[in-house]
C-alpha positions in Angstrom: 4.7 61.3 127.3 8.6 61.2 127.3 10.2 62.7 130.3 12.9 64.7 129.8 16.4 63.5 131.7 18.5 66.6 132.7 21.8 65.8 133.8 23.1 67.8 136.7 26.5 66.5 137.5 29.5 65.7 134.8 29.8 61.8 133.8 32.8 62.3 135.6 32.9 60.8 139.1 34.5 63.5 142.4 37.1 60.9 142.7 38.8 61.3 139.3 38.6 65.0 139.3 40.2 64.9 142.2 42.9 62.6 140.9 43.6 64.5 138.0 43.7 67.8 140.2 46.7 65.9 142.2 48.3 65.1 138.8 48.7 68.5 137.9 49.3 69.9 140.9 52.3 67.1 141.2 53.6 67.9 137.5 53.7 71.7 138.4 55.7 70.8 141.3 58.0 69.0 139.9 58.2 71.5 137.2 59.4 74.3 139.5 61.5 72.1 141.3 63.8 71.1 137.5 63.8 75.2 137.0 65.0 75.8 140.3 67.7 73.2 139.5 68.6 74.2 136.1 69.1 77.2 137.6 71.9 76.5 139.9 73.8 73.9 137.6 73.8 76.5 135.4 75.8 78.9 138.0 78.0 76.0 139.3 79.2 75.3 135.6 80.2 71.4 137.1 81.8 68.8 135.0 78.4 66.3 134.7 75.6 68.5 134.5 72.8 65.7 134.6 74.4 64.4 138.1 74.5 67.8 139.3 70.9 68.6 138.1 69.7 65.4 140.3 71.6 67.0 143.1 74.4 64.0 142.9 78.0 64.5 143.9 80.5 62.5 142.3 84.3 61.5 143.9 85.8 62.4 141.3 87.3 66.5 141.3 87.0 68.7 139.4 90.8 69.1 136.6 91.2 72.6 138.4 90.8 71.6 141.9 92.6 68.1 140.8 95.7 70.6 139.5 95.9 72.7 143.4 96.3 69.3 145.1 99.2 67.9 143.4 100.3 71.1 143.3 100.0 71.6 147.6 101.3 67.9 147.5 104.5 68.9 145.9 104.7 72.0 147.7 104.5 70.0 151.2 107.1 66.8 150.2 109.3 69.8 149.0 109.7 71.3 152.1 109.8 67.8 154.3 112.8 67.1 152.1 114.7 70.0 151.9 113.8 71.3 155.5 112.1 74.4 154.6 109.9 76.6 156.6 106.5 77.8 156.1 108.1 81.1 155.4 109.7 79.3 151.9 108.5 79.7 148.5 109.2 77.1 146.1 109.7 77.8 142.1 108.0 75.5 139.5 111.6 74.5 139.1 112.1 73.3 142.9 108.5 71.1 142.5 109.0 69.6 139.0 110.8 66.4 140.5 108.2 66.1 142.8 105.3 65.1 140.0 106.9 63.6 137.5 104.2 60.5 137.2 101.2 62.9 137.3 102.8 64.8 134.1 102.9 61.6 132.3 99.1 61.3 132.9 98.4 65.0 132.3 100.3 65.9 129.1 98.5 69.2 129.4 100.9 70.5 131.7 103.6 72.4 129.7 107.1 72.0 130.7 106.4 70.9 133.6 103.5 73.5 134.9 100.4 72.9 135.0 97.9 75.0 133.8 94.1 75.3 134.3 91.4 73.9 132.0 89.7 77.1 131.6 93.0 79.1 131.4 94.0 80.6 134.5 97.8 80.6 135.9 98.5 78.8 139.0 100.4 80.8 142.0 102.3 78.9 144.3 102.3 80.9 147.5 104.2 79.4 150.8 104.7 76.6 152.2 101.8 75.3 154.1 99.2 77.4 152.4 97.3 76.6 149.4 98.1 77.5 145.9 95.8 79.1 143.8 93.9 79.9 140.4 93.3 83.3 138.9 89.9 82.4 138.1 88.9 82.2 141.4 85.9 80.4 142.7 84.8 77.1 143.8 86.0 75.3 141.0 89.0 76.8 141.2 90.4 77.1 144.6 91.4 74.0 146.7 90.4 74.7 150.5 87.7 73.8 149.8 88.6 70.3 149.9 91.4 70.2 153.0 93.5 67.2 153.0 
């Protein structure tokens, strides 16, 4: 007489179910973790997206930022040179001489002003306080990056 073999457990052993439980468990994680970043590139709007979605920073500035510092450069030599206060403003007139070989390299800036990637003006503002952007944000305000 044949006995008949029931099988009680899976072929499978406990220690691959378990490894395959830690997989997906693992892949899930990592899954919410790429949302979660997608998420905040996409608000931040930086200049390399895939750096910024592996949480890199890069040296380099962004153009806006890059404008507000030559700009609060100019804005300071101006002043040391012609011994003005911090009460002064200076005119885009007053600051052209003071970035002629950054216009050369940026042929964006229109006689002599620059002017925002995205399209905002540029306000000058005293001396000894930063200029800034219409568009506003961190993108577009230099403080954020003190000298």
């Amino acid at each position: 007489m044949a006995a008949l073999y029931v099988r009680r457990h899976s072929p499978m052993s406990r220690t691959s179910k378990v490894l395959i439980a830690l997989s997906c468990a693992v892949i899930a994680l990592l899954i919410a973790w790429s949302i979660q970043r997608a998420r905040l590139v996409s608000l931040e709007q930086p200049d390399d997206r895939f750096r910024a979605f592996l949480g890199m920073r890069t040296a380099k500035l962004p153009a806006c930022q890059q404008n507000l510092r030559q700009i609060w450069s100019s804005k300071d030599l101006w002043a040391g040179n012609e011994g003005k206060s911090t009460n002064d403003v200076p005119t885009w007139d007053d600051l052209r001489p003071y970035f002629p070989a950054f216009m050369k390299l940026h042929p964006d800036w229109t006689n002599g002003r620059p002017t925002c990637p995205r399209g905002g003006t540029y306000t000058i503002g005293h001396v000894g306080e930063w200029p800034k952007c219409s568009i506003g944000g961190y993108y577009h305000s230099g403080n954020y990056y003190p000298p």
